[in-house]
Each structure stands twice: as structure tokens, then as C-alpha cells.
C-alpha positions in Angstrom: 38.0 121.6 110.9 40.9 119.1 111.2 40.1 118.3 107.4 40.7 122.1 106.4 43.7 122.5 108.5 45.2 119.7 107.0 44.3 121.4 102.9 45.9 124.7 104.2 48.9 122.9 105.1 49.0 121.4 102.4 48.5 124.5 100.0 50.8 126.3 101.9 53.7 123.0 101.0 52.6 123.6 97.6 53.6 127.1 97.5 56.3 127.0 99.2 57.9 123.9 96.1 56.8 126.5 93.6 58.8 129.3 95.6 61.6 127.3 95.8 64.4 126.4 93.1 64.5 122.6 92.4 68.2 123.2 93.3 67.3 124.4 96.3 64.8 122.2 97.0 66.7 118.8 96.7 69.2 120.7 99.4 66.8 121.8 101.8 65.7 117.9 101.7 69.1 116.5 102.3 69.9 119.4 104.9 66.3 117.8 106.4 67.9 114.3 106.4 70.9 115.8 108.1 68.9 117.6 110.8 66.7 114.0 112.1 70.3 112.4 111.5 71.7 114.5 114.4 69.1 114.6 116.4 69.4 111.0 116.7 72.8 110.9 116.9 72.7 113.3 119.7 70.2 111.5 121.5 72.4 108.7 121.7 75.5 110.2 122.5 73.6 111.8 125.5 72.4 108.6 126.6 76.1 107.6 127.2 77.2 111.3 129.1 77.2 110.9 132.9 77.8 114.3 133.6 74.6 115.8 134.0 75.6 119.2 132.6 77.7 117.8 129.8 74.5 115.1 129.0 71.8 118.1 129.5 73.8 120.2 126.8 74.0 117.9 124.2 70.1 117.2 125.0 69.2 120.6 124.3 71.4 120.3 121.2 69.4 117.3 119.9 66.0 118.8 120.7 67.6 122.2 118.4 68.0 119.7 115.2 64.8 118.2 115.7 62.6 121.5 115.8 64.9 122.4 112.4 63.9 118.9 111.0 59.8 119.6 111.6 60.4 122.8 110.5 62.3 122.3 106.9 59.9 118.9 106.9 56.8 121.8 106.6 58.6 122.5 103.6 59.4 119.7 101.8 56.2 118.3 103.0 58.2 114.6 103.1 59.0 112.2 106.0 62.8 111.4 106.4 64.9 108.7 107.9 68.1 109.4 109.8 70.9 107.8 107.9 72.4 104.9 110.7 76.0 104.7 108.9 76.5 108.3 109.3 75.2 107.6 113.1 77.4 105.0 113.9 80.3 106.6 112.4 80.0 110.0 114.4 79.0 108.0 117.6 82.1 106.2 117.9 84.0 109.3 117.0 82.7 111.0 119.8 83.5 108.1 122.2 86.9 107.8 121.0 87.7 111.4 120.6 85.7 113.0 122.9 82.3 114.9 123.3 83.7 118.2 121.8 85.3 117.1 118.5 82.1 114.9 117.4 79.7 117.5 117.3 81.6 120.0 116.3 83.2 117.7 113.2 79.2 117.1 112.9 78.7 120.4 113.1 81.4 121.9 110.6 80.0 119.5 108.2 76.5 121.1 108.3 78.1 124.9 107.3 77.0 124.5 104.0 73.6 124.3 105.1 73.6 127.3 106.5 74.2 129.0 102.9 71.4 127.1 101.7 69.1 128.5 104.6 70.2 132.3 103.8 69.3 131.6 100.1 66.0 129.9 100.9 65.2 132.5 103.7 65.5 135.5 101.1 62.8 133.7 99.0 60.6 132.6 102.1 61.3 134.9 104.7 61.0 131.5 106.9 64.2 130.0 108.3 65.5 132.9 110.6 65.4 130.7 113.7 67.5 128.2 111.9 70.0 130.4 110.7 70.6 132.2 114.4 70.7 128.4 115.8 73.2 126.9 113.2 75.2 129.8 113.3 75.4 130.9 117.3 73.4 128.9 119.7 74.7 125.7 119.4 78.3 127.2 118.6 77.2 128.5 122.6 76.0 124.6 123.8 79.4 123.0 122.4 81.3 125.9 124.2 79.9 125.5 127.4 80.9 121.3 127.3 83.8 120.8 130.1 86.1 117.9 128.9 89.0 116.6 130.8 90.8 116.0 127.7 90.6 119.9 126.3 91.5 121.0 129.9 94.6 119.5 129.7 95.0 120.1 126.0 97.9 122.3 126.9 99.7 119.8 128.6 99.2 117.4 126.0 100.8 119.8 123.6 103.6 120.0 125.2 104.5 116.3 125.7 104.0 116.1 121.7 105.9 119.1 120.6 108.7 118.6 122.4 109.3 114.5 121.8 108.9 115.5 117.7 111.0 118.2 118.3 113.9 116.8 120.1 113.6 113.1 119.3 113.2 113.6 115.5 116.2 115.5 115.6 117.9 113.1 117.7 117.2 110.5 115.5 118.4 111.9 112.7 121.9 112.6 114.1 122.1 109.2 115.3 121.3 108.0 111.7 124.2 109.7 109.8 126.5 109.1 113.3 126.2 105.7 114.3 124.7 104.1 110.7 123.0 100.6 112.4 119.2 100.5 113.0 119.3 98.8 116.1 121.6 101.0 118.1 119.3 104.1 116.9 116.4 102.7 118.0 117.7 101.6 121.4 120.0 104.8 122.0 116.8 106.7 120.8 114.5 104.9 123.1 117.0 105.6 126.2 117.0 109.0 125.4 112.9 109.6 124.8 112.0 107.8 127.8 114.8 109.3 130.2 113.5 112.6 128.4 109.4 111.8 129.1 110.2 112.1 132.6 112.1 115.1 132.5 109.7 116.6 131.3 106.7 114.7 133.0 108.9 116.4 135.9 109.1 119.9 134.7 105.2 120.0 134.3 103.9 118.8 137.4 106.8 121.4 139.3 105.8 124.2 136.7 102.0 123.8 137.0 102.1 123.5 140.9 104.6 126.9 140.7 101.3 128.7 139.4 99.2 127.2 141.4 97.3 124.8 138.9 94.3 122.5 140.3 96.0 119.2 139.2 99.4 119.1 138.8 100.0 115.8 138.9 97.3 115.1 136.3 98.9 117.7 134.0 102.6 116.0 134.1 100.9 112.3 133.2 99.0 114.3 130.3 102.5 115.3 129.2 104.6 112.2 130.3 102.4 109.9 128.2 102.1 112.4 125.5 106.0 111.9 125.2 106.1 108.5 125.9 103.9 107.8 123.0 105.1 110.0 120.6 108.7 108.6 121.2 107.5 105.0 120.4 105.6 105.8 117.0 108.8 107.4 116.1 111.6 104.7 117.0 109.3 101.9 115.5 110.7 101.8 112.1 114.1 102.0 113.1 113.1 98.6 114.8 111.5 97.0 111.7 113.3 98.3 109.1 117.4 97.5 108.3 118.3 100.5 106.2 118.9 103.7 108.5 118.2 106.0 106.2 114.7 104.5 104.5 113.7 104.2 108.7 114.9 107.6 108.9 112.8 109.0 105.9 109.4 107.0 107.4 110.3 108.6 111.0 109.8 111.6 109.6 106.5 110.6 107.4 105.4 109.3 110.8 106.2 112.8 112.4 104.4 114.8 110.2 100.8 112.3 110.2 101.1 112.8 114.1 101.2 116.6 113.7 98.8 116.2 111.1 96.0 114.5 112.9 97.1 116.3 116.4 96.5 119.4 114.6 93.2 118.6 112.7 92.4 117.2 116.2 92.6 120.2 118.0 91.7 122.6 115.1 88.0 121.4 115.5 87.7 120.5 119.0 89.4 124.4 120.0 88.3 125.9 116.5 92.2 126.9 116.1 93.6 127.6 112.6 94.8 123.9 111.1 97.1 125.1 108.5 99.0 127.5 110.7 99.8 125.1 113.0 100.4 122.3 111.2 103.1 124.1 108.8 104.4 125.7 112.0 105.0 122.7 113.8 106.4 120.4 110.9 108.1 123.2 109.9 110.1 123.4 113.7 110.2 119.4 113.7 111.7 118.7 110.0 113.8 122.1 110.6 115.9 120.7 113.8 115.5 117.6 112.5 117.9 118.6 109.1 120.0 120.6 111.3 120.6 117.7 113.8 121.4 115.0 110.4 124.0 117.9 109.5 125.4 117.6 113.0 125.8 114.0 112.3 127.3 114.4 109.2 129.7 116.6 110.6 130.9 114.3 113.9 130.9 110.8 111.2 133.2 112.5 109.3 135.7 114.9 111.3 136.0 112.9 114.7 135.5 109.6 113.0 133.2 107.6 115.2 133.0 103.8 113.8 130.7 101.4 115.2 
């Protein structure tokens, strides 16, 4: 009996290979590899969660990919390894930048797959559960993760917009003004720091106004948001001797933190990347010209000299 249901499933592989496109065949094997790749890499990311709702999620998540793997493996009919680079890579990604952004960045890169289901299930009819999986019930797991780090997302926003913002600008009014790397980077270090806890300030007061759980928490998020930002900015000023080059790399250095901020958040929040990437360097680099005019304007008409 065993013996026979063993040729049936066998037959029924057979079929399926002739069904299938060789195009579409070679897919559905490495969409199989990346299906036993996340499961594993799921299962040890959950081995590292405490939270017990945050850990039971991303359990259910890894048992999801490898019910797809058995599934696509009745298929192909082959037995596949997980891929451990691809593993380690993701894993530490996730413990460096959160729970949320690795598997949805792992997810994102498995969209394509989902393609390749649609075409395979109008020739087999088989993948349906796949598809409603890839497409909405994990999308549902990841959305129910609670991270610290998204909660106060907000906050963190605000400490970073507003130290490009005002300190790129400031900087590049002290460069045409005052002309000598050192005094740029310590007048612009006075001013970021003295302006981190301003604004440190303004968030804790704003968030208890409307009655926020933490706001303490929230004006550290923003505080050391600033405080950061402020340092990768001044940093060439204080290895490089020309104002100007320092000035040019400040902003380079502006626009890879809004860069990677934004990619950041676009896949943790699933926000729009290039909106608000050209809408934030476009605010930065905009008050950031306007502020070198300034400069211009006080070198040459009240004639500082230092």
C-alpha cells in the first residue's frame, strides 16, 4: 500500500514537470529554497524574541514558509537546503534593525514569488493557499509585531529632521561667514547640542501636554536622534581643512542619513521611499542654500573677519 502511494506521488510529480514551463520550473525551485531559507531563519530569530507575543508571531510565520516549502517540494519533487549566508545576513539585520524591518526586507524580497505562484496556479490550479499567505496573512503577523523602536518612530523623526534641517543650514552659513574649519565645527557643535536639548525639552512637555504613556522616553528618542545626527554632520569640518570641500561632504553626509533613515522606515512602516526622501533632502539642501546665501550676504556687507 505504502509502495503505491509512493508511485502516485510520484506520477503525480511527473505531471506536474510536464505541466509546468522549464522557466517556471527552475523558479518555483528557487522560490522552494527561499521558503526552507526563511523558515529557518525565522526559527532562529524567534529563538532570540523574549516577548512571548512578538516570539509566538514570528513562530507562526516560520511554520507558514515551511508548509509553502513541503508544498512547492510536492512539485519539484527535490529536497532543498536553506542557504546559511542569506541566514546570517538577515539574522543580524534583524538584531540590529529590529524585528519589523528583517522580515519585512525578507519579505519584500520574496514579491516576485508571488508572480510566479499566480502564473503556476493558472496552470495547476494548486498554489491558492500560498498566494492568500504571501500576499495577506503574513502582511497580518508582521502588523501585529509591537516594537519599541516603531512606537517611537515619530519621535525619532523629529530629532532627525530637525538637526538636518537646522544644523545643515547652520553650517553652511558659518562656512561662507566665518571661513576656518575649526571654529565651524566648534560653533556648530555648541549650537546642535544646546539645540538637542531644546528640543529633547519640547518633546517630553509636548507629549505629556497630550497625555502620552512615556514622555520621558519619547524626548530621549528625539534628544539622541539630534545629538547624533549633529555629530555625523560636524565630523568633516573636524577632519577636513578646506571649509568648503567639509561643507560639500556635510551635505553628502546629510542626504546618506536621509537616505537610509528613509529606506529604514519605508519597509519597517511600508511608507512611500521616494516621496520622502526627495521631500526631506529637498527641505534640508533647500534651507541649507538659503542659509550659505545668508552667509554670503553678512561676509560681505557687515564685513566680519576672523
Amino acid at each position: 500500500m505504502q509502495m503505491k502511494n509512493q508511485r502516485m506521488k510520484q506520477r503525480k510529480r511527473e505531471k506536474m514537470k510536464v505541466e509546468i514551463s522549464q522557466s517556471n520550473y527552475d523558479e518555483i525551485l528557487k522560490d522552494q529554497q527561499d521558503e526552507i531559507t526563511a523558515h529557518h531563519l525565522y526559527t532562529k530569530v524567534a529563538g532570540t524574541i523574549k516577548d512571548d507575543h512578538n516570539r509566538k508571531i514570528v513562530e507562526q510565520v516560520a511554520q507558514d514558509e515551511k508548509a509553502h516549502y513541503m508544498k512547492l517540494k510536492e512539485i519539484t519533487g527535490k529536497e532543498l537546503k536553506p542557504e546559511k549566508i542569506k541566514i546570517e545576513w538577515h539574522y543580524w539585520l534583524t538584531r540590529i534593525l529590529g524585528l519589523t524591518f528583517g522580515i519585512k526586507l525578507l519579505e519584500k524580497s520574496e514579491s516576485k514569488a508571488i508572480e510566479t505562484y499566480k502564473t503556476l496556479n493558472a496552470e495547476l490550479a494548486y498554489l491558492d493557499d500560498i498566494i492568500e499567505d504571501e500576499e495577506r496573512h503574513e502582511d497580518e503577523l508582521i502588523a501585529m509585531i509591537d516594537e519599541e523602536r516603531l512606537n517611537y518612530m515619530g519621535s525619532v523623526v523629529l530629532g532627525l529632521n530637525d538637526a538636518l534641517v537646522e544644523l545643515t543650514g547652520a553650517l553652511a552659513g558659518y562656512t561662507f561667514a566665518f571661513q576656518n574649519t575649526k571654529l565651524i565645527a566648534i560653533t556648530g557643535l555648541i549650537t546642535g547640542i544646546s539645540a538637542s536639548f531644546s528640543m529633547a525639552a519640547s518633546e517630553y512637555l509636548a507629549t505629556k501636554q497630550e497625555g502620552g504613556d512615556d514622555a520621558l522616553k519619547s524626548s530621549i528618542y528625539t534628544g539622541m536622534a539630534y545629538v547624533f545626527t549633529v555629530l555625523f554632520l560636524i565630523l568633516p569640518f573636524l577632519l577636513l581643512s578646506n571649509p568648503f570641500v567639509s561643507l560639500g561632504v556635510t551635505l553628502v553626509v546629510a542626504v546618506l542619513i536621509i537616505f537610509i533613515f528613509n529606506y529604514y522606515i519605508s519597509v519597517a512602516k511600508d511608507y512611500n521611499f521616494k516621496k520622502r526622501f526627495f521631500e526631506m533632502a529637498t527641505i534640508s539642501l533647500g534651507v541649507a542654500a538659503i542659509s550659505f546665501a545668508i552667509g554670503v550676504l553678512i561676509n560681505r556687507y557687515i564685513g566680519i573677519d576672523i
